[in-house]
PDB file with SEQRES, HELIX, SHEET and CRYST1 records, atoms N, CA, C and O in Angstrom:
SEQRES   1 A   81  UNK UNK UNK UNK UNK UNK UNK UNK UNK UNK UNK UNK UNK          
SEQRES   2 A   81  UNK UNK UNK UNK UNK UNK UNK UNK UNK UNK UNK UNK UNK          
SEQRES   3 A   81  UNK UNK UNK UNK UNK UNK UNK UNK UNK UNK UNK UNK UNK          
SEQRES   4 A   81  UNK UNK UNK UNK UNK UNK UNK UNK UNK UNK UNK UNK UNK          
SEQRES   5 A   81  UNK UNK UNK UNK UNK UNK UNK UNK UNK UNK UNK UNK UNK          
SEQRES   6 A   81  UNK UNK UNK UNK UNK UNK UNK UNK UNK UNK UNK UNK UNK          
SEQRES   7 A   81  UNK UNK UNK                                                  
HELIX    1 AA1 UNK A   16  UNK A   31  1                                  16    
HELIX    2 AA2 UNK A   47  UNK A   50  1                                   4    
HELIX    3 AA3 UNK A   53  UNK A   58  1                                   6    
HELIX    4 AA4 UNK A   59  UNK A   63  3                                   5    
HELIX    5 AA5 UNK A   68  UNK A   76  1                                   9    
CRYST1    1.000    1.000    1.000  90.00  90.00  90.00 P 1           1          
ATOM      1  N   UNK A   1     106.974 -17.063 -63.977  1.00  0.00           N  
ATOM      2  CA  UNK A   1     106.115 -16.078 -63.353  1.00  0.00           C  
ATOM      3  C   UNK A   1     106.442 -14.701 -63.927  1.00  0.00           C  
ATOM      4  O   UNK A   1     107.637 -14.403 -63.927  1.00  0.00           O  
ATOM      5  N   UNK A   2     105.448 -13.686 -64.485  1.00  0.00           N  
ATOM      6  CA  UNK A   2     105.414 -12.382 -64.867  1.00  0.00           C  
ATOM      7  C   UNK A   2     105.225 -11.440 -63.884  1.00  0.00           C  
ATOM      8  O   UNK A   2     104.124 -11.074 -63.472  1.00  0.00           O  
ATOM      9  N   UNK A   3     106.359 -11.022 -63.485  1.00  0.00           N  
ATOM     10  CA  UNK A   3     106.498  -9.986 -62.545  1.00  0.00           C  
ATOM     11  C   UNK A   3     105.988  -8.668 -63.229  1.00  0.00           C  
ATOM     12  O   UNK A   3     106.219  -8.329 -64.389  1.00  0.00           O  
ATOM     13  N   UNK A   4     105.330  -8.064 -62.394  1.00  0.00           N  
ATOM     14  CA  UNK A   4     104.295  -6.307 -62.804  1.00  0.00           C  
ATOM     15  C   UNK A   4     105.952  -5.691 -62.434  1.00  0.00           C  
ATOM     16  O   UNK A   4     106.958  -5.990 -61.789  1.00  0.00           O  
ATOM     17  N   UNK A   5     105.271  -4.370 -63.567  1.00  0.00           N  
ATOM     18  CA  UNK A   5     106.420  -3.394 -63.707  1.00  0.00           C  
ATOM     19  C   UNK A   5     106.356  -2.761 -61.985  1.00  0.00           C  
ATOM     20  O   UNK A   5     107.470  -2.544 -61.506  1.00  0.00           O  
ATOM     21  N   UNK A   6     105.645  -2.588 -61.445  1.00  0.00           N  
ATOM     22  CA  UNK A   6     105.435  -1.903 -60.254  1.00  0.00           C  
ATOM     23  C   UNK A   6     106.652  -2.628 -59.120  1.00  0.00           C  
ATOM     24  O   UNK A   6     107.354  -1.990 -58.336  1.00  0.00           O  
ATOM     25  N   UNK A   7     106.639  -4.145 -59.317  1.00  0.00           N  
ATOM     26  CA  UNK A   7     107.496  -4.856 -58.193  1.00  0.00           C  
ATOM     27  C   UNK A   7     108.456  -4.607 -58.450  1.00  0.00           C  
ATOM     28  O   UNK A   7     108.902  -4.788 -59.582  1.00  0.00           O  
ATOM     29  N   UNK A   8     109.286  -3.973 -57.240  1.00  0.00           N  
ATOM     30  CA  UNK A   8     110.626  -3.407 -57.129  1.00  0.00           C  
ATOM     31  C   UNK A   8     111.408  -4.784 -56.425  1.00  0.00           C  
ATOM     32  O   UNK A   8     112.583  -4.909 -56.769  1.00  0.00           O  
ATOM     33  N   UNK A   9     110.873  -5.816 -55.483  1.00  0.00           N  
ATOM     34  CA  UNK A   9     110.808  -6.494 -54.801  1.00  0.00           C  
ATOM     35  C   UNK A   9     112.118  -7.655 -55.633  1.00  0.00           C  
ATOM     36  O   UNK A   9     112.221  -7.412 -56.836  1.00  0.00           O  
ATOM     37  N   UNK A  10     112.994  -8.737 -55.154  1.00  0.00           N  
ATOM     38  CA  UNK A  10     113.221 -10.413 -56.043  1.00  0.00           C  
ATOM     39  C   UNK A  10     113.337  -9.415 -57.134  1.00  0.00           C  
ATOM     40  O   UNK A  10     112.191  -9.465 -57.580  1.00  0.00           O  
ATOM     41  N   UNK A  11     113.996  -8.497 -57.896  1.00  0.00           N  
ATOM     42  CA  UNK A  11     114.730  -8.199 -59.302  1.00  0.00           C  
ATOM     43  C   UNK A  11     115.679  -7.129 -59.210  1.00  0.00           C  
ATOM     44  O   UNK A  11     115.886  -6.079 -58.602  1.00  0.00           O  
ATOM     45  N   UNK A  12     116.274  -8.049 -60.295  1.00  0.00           N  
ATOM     46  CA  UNK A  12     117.676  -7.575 -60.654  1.00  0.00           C  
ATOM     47  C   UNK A  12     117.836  -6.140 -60.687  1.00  0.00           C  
ATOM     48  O   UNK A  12     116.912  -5.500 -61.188  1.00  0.00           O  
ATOM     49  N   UNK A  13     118.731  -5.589 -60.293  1.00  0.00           N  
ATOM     50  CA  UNK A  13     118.877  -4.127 -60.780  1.00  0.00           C  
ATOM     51  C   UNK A  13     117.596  -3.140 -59.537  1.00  0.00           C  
ATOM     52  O   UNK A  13     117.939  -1.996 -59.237  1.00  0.00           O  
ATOM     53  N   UNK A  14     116.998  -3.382 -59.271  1.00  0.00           N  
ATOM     54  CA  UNK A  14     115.476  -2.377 -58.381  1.00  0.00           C  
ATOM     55  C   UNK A  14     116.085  -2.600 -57.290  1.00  0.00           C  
ATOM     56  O   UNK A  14     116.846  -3.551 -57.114  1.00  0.00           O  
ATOM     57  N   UNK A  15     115.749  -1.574 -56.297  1.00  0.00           N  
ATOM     58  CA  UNK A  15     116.284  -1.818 -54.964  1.00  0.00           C  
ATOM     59  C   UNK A  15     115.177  -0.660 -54.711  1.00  0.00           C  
ATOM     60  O   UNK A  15     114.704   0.120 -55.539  1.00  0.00           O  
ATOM     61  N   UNK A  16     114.967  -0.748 -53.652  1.00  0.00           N  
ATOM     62  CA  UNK A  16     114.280   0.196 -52.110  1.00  0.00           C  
ATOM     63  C   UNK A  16     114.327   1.169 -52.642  1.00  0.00           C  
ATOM     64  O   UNK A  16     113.221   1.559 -53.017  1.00  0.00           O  
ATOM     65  N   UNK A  17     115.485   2.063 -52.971  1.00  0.00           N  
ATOM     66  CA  UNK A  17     115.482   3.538 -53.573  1.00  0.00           C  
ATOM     67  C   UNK A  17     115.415   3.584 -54.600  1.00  0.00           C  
ATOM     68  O   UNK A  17     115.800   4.679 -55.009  1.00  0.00           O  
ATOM     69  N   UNK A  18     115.039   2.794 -55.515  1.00  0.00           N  
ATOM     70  CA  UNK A  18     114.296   2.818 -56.688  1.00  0.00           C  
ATOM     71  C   UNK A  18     112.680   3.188 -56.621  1.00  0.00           C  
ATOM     72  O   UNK A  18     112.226   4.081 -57.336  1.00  0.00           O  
ATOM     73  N   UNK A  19     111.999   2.567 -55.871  1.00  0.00           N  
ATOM     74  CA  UNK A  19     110.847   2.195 -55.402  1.00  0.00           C  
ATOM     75  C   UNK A  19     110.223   3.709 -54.894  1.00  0.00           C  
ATOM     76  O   UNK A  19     109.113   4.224 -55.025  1.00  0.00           O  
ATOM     77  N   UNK A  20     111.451   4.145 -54.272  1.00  0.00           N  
ATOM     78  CA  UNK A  20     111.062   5.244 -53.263  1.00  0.00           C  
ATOM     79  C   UNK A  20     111.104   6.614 -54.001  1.00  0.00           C  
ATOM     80  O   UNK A  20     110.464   7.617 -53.685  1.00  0.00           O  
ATOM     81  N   UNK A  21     112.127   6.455 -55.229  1.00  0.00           N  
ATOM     82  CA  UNK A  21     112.313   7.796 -56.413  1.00  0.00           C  
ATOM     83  C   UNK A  21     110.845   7.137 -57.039  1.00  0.00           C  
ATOM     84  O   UNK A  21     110.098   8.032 -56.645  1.00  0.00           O  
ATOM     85  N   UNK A  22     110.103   6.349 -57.619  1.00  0.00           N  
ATOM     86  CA  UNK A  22     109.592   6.184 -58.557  1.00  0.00           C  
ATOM     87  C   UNK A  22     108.305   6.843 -57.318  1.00  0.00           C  
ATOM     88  O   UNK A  22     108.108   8.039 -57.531  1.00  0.00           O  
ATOM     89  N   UNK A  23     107.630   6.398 -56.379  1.00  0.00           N  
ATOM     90  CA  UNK A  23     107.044   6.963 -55.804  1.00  0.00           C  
ATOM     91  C   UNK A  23     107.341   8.296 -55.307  1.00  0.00           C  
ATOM     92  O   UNK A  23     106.450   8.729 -54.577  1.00  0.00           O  
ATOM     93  N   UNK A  24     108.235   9.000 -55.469  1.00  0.00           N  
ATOM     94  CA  UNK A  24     108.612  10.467 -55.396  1.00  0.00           C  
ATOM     95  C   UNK A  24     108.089  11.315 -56.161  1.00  0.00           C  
ATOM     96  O   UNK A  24     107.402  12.320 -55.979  1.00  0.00           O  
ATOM     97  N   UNK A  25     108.704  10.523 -57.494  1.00  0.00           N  
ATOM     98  CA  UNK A  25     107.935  11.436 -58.973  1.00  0.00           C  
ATOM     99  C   UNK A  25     106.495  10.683 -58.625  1.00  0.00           C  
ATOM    100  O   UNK A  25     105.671  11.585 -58.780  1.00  0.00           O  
ATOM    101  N   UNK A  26     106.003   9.855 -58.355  1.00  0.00           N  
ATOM    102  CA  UNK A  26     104.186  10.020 -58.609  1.00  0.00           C  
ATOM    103  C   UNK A  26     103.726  11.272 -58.180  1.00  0.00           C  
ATOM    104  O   UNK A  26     103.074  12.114 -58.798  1.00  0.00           O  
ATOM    105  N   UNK A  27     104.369  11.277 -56.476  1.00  0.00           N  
ATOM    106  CA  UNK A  27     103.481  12.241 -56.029  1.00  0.00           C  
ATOM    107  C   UNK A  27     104.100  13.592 -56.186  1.00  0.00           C  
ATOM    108  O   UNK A  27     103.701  14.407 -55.353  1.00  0.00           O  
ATOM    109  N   UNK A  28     105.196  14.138 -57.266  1.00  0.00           N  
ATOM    110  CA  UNK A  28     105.030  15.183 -56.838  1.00  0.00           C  
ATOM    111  C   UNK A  28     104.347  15.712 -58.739  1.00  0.00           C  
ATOM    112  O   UNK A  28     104.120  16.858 -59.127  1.00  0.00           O  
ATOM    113  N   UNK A  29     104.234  14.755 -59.321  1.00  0.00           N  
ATOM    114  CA  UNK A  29     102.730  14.680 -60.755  1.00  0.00           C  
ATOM    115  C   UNK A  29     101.714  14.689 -60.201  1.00  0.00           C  
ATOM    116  O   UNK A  29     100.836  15.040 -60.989  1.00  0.00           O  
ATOM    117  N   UNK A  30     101.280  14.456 -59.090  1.00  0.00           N  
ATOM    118  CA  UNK A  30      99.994  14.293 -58.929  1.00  0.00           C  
ATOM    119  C   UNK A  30     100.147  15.788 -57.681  1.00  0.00           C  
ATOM    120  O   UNK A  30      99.485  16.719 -58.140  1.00  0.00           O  
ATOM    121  N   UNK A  31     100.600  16.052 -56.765  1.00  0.00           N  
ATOM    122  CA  UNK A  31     100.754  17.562 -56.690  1.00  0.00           C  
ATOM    123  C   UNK A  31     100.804  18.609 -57.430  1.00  0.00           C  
ATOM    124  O   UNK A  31     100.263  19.660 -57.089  1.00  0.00           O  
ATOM    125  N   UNK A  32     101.426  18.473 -58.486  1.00  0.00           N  
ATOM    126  CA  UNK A  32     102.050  19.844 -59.676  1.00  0.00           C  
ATOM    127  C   UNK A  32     100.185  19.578 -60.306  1.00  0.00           C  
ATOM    128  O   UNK A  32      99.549  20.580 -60.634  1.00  0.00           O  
ATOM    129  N   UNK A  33      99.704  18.558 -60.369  1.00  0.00           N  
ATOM    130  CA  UNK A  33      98.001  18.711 -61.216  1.00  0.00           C  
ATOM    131  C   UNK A  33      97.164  18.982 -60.316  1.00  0.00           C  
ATOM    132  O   UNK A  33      96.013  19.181 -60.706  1.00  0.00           O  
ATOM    133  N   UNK A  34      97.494  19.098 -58.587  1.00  0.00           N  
ATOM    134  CA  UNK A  34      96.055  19.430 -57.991  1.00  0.00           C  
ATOM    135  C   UNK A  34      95.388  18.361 -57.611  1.00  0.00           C  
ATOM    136  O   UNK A  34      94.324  18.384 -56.993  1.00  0.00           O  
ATOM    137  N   UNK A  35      95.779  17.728 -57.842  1.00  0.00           N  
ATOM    138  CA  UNK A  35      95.791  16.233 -57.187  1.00  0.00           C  
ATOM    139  C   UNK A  35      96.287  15.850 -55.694  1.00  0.00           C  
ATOM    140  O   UNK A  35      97.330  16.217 -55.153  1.00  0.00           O  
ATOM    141  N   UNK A  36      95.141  14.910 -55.101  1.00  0.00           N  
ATOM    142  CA  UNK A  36      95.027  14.526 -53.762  1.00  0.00           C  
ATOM    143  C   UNK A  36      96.093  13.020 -53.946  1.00  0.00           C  
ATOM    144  O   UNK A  36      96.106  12.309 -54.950  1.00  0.00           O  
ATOM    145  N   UNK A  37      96.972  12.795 -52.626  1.00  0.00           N  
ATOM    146  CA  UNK A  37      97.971  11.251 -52.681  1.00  0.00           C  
ATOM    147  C   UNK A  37      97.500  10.788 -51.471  1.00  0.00           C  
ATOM    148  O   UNK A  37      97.273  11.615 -50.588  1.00  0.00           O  
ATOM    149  N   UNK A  38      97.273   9.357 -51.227  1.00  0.00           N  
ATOM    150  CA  UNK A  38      97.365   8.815 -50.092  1.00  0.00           C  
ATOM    151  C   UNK A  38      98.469   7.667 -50.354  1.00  0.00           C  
ATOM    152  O   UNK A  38      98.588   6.917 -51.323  1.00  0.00           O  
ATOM    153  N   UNK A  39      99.248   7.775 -49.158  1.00  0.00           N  
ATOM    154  CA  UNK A  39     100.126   6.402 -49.440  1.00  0.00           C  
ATOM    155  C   UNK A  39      99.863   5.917 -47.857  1.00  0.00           C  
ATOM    156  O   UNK A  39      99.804   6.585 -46.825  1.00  0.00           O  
ATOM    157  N   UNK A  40      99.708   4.263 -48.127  1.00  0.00           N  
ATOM    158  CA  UNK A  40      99.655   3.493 -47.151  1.00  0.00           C  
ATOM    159  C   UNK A  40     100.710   2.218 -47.187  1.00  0.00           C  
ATOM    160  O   UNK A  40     100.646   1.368 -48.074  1.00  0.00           O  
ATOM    161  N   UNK A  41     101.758   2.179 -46.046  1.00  0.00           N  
ATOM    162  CA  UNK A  41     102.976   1.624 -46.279  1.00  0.00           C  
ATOM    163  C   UNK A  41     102.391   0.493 -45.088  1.00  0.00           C  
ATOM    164  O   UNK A  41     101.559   0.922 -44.289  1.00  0.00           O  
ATOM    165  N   UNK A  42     102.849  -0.987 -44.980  1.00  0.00           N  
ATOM    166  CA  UNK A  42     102.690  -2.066 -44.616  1.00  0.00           C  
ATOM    167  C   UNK A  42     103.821  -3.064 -44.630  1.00  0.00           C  
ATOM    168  O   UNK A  42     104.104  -3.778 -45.592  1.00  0.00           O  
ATOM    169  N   UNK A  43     104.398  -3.044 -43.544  1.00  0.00           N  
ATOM    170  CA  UNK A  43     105.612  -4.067 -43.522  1.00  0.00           C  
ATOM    171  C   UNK A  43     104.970  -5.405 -43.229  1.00  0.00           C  
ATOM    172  O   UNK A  43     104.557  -5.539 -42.077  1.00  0.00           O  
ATOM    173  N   UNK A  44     104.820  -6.364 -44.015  1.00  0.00           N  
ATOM    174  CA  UNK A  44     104.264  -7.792 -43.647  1.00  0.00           C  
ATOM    175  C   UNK A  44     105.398  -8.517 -43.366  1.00  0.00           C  
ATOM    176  O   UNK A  44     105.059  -9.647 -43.018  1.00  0.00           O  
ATOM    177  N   UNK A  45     106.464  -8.393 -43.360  1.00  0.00           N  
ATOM    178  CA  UNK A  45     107.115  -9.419 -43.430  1.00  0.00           C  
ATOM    179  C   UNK A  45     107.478  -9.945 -41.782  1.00  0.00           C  
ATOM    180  O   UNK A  45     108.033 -11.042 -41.724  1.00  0.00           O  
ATOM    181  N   UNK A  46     107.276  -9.425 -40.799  1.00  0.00           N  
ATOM    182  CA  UNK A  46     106.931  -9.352 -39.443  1.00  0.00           C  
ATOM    183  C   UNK A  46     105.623  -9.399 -38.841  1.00  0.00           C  
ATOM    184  O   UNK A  46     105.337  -9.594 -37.660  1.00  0.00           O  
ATOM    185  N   UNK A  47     104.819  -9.179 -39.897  1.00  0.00           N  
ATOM    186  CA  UNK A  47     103.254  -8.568 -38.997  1.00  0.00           C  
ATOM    187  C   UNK A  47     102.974  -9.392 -38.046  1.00  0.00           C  
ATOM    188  O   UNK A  47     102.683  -8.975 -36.925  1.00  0.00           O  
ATOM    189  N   UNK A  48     103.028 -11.045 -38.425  1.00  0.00           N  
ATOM    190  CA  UNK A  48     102.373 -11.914 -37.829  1.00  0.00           C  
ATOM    191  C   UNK A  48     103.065 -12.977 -36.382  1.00  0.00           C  
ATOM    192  O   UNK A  48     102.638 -13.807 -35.581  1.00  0.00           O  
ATOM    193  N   UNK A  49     104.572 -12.183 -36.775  1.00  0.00           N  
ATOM    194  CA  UNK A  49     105.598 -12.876 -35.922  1.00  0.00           C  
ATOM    195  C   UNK A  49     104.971 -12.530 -33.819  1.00  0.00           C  
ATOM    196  O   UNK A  49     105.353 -13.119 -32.808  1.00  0.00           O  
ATOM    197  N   UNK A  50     104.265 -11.735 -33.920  1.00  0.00           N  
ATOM    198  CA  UNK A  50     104.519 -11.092 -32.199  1.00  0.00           C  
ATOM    199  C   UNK A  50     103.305 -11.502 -31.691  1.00  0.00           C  
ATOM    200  O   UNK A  50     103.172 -12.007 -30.576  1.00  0.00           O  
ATOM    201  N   UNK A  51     101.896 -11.181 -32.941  1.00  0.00           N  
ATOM    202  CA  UNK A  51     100.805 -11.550 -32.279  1.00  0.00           C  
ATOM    203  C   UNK A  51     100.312 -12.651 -33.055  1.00  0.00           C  
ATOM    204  O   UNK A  51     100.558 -12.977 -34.216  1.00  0.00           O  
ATOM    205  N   UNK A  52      99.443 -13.241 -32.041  1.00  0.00           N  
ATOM    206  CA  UNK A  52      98.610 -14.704 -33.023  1.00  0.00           C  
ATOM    207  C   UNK A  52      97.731 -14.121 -34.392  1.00  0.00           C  
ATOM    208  O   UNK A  52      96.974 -13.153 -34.446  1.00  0.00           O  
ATOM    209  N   UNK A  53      98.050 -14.898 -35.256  1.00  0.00           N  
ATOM    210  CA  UNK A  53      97.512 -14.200 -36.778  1.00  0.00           C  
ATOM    211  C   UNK A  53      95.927 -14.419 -36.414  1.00  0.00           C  
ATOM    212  O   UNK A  53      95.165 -13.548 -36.832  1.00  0.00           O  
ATOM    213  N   UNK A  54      95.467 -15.316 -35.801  1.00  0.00           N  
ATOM    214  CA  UNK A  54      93.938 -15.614 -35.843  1.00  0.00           C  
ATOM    215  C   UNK A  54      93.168 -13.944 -34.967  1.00  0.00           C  
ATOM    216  O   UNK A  54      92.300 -13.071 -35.008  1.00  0.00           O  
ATOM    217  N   UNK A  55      93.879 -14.277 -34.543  1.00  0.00           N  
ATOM    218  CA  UNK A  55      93.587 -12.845 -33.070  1.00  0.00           C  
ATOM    219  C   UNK A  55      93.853 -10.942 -33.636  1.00  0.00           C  
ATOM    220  O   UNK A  55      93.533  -9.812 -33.266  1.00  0.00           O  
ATOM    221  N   UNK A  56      94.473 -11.481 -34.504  1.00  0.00           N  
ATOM    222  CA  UNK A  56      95.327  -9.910 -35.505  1.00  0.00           C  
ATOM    223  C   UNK A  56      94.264  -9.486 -36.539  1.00  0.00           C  
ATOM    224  O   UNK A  56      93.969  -8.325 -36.822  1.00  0.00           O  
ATOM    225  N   UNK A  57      93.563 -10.988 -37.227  1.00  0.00           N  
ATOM    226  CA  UNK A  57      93.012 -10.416 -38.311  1.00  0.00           C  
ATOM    227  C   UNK A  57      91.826 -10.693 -37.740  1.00  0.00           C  
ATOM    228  O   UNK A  57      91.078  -9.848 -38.231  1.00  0.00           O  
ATOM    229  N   UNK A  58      90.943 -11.625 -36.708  1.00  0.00           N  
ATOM    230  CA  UNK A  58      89.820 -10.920 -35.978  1.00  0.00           C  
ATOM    231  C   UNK A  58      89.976  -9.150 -35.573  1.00  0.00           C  
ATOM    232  O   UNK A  58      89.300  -8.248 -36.068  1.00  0.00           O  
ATOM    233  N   UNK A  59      90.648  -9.064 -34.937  1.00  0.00           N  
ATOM    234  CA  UNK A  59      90.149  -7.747 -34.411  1.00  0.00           C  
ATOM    235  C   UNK A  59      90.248  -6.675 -35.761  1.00  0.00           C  
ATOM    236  O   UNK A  59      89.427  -5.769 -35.906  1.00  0.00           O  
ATOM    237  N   UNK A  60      91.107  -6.860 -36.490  1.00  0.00           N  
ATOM    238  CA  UNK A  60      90.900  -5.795 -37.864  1.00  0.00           C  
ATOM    239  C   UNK A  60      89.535  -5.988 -38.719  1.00  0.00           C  
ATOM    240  O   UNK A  60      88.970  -5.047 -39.277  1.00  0.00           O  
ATOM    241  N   UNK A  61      89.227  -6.895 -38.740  1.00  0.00           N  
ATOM    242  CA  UNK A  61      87.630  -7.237 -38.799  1.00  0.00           C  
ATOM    243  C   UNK A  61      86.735  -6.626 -38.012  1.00  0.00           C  
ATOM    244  O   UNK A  61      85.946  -5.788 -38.448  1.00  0.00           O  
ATOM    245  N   UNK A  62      86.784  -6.964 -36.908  1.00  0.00           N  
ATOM    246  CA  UNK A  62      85.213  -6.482 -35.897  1.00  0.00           C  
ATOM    247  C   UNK A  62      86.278  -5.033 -35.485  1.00  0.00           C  
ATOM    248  O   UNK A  62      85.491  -4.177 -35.080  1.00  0.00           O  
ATOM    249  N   UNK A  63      87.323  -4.619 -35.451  1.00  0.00           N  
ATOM    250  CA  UNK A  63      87.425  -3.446 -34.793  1.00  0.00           C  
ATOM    251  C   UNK A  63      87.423  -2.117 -35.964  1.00  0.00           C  
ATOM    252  O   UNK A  63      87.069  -0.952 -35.783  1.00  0.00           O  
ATOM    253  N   UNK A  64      87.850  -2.643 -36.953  1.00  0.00           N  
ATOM    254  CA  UNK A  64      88.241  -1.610 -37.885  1.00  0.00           C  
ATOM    255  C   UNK A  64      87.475  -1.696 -39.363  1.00  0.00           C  
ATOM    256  O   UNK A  64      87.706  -1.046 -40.382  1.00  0.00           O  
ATOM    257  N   UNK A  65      86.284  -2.934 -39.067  1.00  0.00           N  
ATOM    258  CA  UNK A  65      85.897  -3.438 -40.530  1.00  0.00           C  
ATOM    259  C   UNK A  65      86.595  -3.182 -41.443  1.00  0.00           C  
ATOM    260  O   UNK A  65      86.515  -2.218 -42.204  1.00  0.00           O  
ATOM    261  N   UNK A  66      87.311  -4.001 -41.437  1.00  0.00           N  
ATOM    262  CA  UNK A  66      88.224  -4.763 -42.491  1.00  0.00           C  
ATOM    263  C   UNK A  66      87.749  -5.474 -43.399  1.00  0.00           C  
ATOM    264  O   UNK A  66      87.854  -6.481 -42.698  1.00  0.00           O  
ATOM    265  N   UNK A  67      87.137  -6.034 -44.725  1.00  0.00           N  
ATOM    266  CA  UNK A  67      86.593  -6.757 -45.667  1.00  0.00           C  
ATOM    267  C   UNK A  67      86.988  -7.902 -45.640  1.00  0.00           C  
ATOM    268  O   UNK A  67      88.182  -8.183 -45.747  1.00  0.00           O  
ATOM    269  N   UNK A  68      85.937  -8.875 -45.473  1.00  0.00           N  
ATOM    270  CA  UNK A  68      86.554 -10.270 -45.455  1.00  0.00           C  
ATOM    271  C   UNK A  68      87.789 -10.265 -46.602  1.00  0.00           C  
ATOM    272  O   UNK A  68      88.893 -10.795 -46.480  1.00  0.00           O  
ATOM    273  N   UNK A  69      87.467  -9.794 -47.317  1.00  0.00           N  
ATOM    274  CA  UNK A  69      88.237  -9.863 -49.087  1.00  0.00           C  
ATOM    275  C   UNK A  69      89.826  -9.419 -48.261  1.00  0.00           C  
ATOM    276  O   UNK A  69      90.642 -10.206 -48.741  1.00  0.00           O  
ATOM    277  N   UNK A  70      90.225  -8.914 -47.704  1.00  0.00           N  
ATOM    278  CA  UNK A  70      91.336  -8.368 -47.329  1.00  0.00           C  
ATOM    279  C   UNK A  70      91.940  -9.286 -45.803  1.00  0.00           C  
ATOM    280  O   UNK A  70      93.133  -9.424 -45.533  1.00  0.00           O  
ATOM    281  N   UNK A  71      90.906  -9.765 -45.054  1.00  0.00           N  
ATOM    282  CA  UNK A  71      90.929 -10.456 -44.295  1.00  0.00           C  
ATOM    283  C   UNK A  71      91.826 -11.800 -44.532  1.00  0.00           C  
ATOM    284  O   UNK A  71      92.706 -12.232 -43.787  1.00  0.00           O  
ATOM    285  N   UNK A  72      91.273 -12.460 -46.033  1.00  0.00           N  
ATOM    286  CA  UNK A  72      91.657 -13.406 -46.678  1.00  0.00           C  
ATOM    287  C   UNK A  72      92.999 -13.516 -47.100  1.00  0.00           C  
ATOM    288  O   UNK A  72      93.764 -14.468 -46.943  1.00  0.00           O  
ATOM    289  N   UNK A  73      93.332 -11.698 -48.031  1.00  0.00           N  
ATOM    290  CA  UNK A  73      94.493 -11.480 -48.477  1.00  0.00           C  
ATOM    291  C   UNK A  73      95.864 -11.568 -47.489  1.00  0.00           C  
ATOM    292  O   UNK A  73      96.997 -11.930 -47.804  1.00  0.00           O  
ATOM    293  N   UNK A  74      95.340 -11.096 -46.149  1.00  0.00           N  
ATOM    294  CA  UNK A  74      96.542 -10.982 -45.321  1.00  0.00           C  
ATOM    295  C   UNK A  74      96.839 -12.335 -44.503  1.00  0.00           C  
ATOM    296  O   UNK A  74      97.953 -12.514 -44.011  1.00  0.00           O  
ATOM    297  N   UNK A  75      95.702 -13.375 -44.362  1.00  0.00           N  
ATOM    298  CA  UNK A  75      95.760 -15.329 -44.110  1.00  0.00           C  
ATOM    299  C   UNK A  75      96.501 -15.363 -45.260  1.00  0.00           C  
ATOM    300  O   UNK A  75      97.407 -16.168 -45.046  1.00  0.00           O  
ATOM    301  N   UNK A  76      96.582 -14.999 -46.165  1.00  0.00           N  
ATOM    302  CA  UNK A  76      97.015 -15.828 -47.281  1.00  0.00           C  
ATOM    303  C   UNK A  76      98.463 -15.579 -47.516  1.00  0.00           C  
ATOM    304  O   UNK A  76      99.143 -16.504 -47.962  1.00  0.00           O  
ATOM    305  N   UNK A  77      99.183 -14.036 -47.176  1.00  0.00           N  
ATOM    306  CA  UNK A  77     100.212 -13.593 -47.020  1.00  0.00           C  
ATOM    307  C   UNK A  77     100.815 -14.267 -45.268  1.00  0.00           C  
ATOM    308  O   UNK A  77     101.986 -14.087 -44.933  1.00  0.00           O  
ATOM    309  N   UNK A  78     100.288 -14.658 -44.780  1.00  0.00           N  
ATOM    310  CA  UNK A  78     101.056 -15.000 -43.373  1.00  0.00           C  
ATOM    311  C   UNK A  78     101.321 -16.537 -43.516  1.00  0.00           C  
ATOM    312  O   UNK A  78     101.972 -17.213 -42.720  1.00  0.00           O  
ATOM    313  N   UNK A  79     100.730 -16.965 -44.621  1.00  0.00           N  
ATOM    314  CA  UNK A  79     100.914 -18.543 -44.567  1.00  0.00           C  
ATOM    315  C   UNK A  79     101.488 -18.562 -45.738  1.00  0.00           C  
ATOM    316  O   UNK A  79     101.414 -19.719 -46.152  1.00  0.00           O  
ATOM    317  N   UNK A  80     102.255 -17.600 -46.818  1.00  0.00           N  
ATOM    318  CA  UNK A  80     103.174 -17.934 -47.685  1.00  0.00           C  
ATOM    319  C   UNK A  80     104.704 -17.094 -46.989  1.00  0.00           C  
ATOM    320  O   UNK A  80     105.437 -16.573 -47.831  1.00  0.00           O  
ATOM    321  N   UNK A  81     105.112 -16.997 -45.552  1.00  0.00           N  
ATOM    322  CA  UNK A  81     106.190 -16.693 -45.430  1.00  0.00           C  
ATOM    323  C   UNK A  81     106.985 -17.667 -44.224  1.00  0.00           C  
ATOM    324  O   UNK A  81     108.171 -17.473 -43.958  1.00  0.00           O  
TER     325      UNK A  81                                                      
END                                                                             
C-alpha cells in the first residue's frame, strides 16, 4: 500500500506534532499571501462508539445535508475499525 505524503498517521518517524508543525506552516503561507484557511478537525476513531451509527449518519443527512457521497464515506470508516 502507497501511503500519501500528507499521512502522518501508521509511519515511521511522523507523529501528531509533525502533522501539527506541517499544518502550522500551511496556514501561516496562506496568511502571509492574503489568503482565507478553514480547518476542519474530526476524531473518528470514537465517533460511532456512544451513538448508533445508523441514527448518527441519518440525522447528518436530513439535519445538516450531508451528501450521500460522505454519508457513505463515514459507513465505510465505522465498519473498518
Amino acid at each position: 500500500m502507497i501511503l500519501s505524503p500528507a499521512q502522518f498517521g501508521f509511519r515511521q518517524k511522523l507523529s501528531t506534532e509533525h502533522a501539527m508543525l506541517k499544518l502550522s506552516d500551511f496556514l501561516k503561507k496562506n496568511r502571509d499571501s492574503g489568503l482565507s484557511s478553514i480547518v476542519v478537525s474530526v476524531d473518528l476513531k470514537k465517533a460511532f462508539d456512544s451513538v448508533p451509527r445508523e441514527l448518527l449518519l441519518h440525522k447528518l443527512k436530513v439535519k445538516y445535508f450531508i451528501s450521500d457521497f460522505w454519508i457513505r464515506f463515514f459507513y465505510q470508516i465505522g465498519n473498518n475499525t
